[in-house]
C-alpha positions as CSV (number, residue, x, y, z in Angstrom):
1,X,5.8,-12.7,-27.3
2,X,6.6,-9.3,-25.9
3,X,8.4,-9.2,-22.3
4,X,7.6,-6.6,-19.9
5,X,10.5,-4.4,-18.4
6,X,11.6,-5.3,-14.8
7,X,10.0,-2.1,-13.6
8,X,6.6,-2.2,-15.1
9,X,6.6,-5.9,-13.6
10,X,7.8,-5.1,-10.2
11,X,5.2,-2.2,-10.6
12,X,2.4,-4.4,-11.3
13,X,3.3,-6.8,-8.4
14,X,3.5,-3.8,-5.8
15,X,-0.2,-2.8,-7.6
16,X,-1.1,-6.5,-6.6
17,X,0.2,-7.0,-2.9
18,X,-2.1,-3.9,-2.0
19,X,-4.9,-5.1,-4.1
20,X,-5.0,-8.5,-2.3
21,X,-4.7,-7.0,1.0
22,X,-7.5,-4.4,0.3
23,X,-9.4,-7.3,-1.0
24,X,-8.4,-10.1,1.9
25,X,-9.3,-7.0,4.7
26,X,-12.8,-6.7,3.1
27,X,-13.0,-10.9,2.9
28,X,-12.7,-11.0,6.8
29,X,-14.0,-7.6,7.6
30,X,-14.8,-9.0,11.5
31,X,-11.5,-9.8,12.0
32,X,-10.0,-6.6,10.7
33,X,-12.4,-4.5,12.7
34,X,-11.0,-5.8,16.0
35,X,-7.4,-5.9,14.6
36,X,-8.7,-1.8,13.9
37,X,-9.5,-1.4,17.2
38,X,-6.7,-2.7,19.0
39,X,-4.9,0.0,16.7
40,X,-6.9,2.3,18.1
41,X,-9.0,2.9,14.8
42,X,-12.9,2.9,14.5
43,X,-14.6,0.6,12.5
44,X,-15.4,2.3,9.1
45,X,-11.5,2.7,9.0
46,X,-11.5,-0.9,7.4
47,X,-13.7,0.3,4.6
48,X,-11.3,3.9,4.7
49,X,-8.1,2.0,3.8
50,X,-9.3,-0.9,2.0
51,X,-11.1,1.7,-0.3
52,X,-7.4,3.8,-0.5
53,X,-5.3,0.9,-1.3
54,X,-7.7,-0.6,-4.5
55,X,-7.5,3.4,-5.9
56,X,-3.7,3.3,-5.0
57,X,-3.6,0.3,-6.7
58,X,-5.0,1.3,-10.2
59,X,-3.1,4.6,-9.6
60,X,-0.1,3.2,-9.7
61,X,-0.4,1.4,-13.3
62,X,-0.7,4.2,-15.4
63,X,2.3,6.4,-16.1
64,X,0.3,9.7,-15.4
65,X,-1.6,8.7,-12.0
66,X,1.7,6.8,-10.6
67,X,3.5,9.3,-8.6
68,X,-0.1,10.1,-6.8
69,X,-0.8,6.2,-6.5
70,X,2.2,6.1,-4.7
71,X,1.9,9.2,-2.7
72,X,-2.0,7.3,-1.3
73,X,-0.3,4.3,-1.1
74,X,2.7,5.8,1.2
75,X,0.2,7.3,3.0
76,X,-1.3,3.9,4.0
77,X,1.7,2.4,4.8
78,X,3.0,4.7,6.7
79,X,-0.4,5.2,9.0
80,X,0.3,0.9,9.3
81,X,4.1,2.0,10.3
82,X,3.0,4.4,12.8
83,X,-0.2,2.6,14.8
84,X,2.0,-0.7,15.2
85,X,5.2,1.3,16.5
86,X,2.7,3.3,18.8
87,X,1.0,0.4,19.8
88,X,4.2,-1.1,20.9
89,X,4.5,-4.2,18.0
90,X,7.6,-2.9,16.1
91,X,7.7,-6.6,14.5
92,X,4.4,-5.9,12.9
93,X,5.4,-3.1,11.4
94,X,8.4,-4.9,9.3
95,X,5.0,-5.6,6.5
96,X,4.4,-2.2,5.8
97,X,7.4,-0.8,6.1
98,X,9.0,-3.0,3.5
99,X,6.2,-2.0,1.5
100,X,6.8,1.9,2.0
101,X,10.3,1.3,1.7
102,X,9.3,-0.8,-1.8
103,X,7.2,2.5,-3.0
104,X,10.0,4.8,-2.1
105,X,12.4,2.8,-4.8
106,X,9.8,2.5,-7.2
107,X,8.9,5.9,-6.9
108,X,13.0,6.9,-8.0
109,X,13.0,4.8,-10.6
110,X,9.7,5.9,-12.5
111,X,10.5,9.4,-11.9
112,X,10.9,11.2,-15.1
113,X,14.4,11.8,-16.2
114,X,15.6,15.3,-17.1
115,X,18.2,16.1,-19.9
């Protein structure tokens, strides 16, 4: 049986929390268009960042597409970060900005080392 590093594992789970979300947001898509709209977002937004965080997701598994898999994924994140600060539900933002904060480690480990 061959074991998979702690990295490529904790990369794979990161690749599956956004996958699931992506996937739960397009499950309930009602629900998520109002919770849009309270953010101040219009309705094809759902679609928009479901859409960016299942590419984010397979981005992020290869070697070659991670650091642009991350990048999309930040992006996400960080949009999440920023509409529940500005809509005054700092609580709500704890989720994603675990998440970012998650990407931002991953992202230093997996970067290439120089000799």
């Amino acid at each position: 049986m061959k074991r998979l590093p702690l990295l490529q594992l904790t990369i794979i789970l990161a690749a599956s929390i956004f996958a699931a979300r992506a996937v739960l947001r397009l499950a309930r898509f009602e629900f998520h268009v109002l919770h849009f709209a309270v953010l101040g977002w219009p309705a094809w937004a759902v679609w928009a960042i479901s859409a960016a965080e299942l590419a984010g997701a397979l981005l992020l598994l290869r070697r070659a597409t991670f650091p642009v898999g991350a990048a999309l994924l930040g992006l996400v994140a960080g949009a999440f970060v920023f509409a529940y600060l500005r809509a005054g539900a700092p609580l709500e933002a704890l989720g994603p900005g675990g998440l970012l904060l998650a990407l931002a480690g991953l992202a230093l480990l997996r970067r290439p080392h120089r000799r």
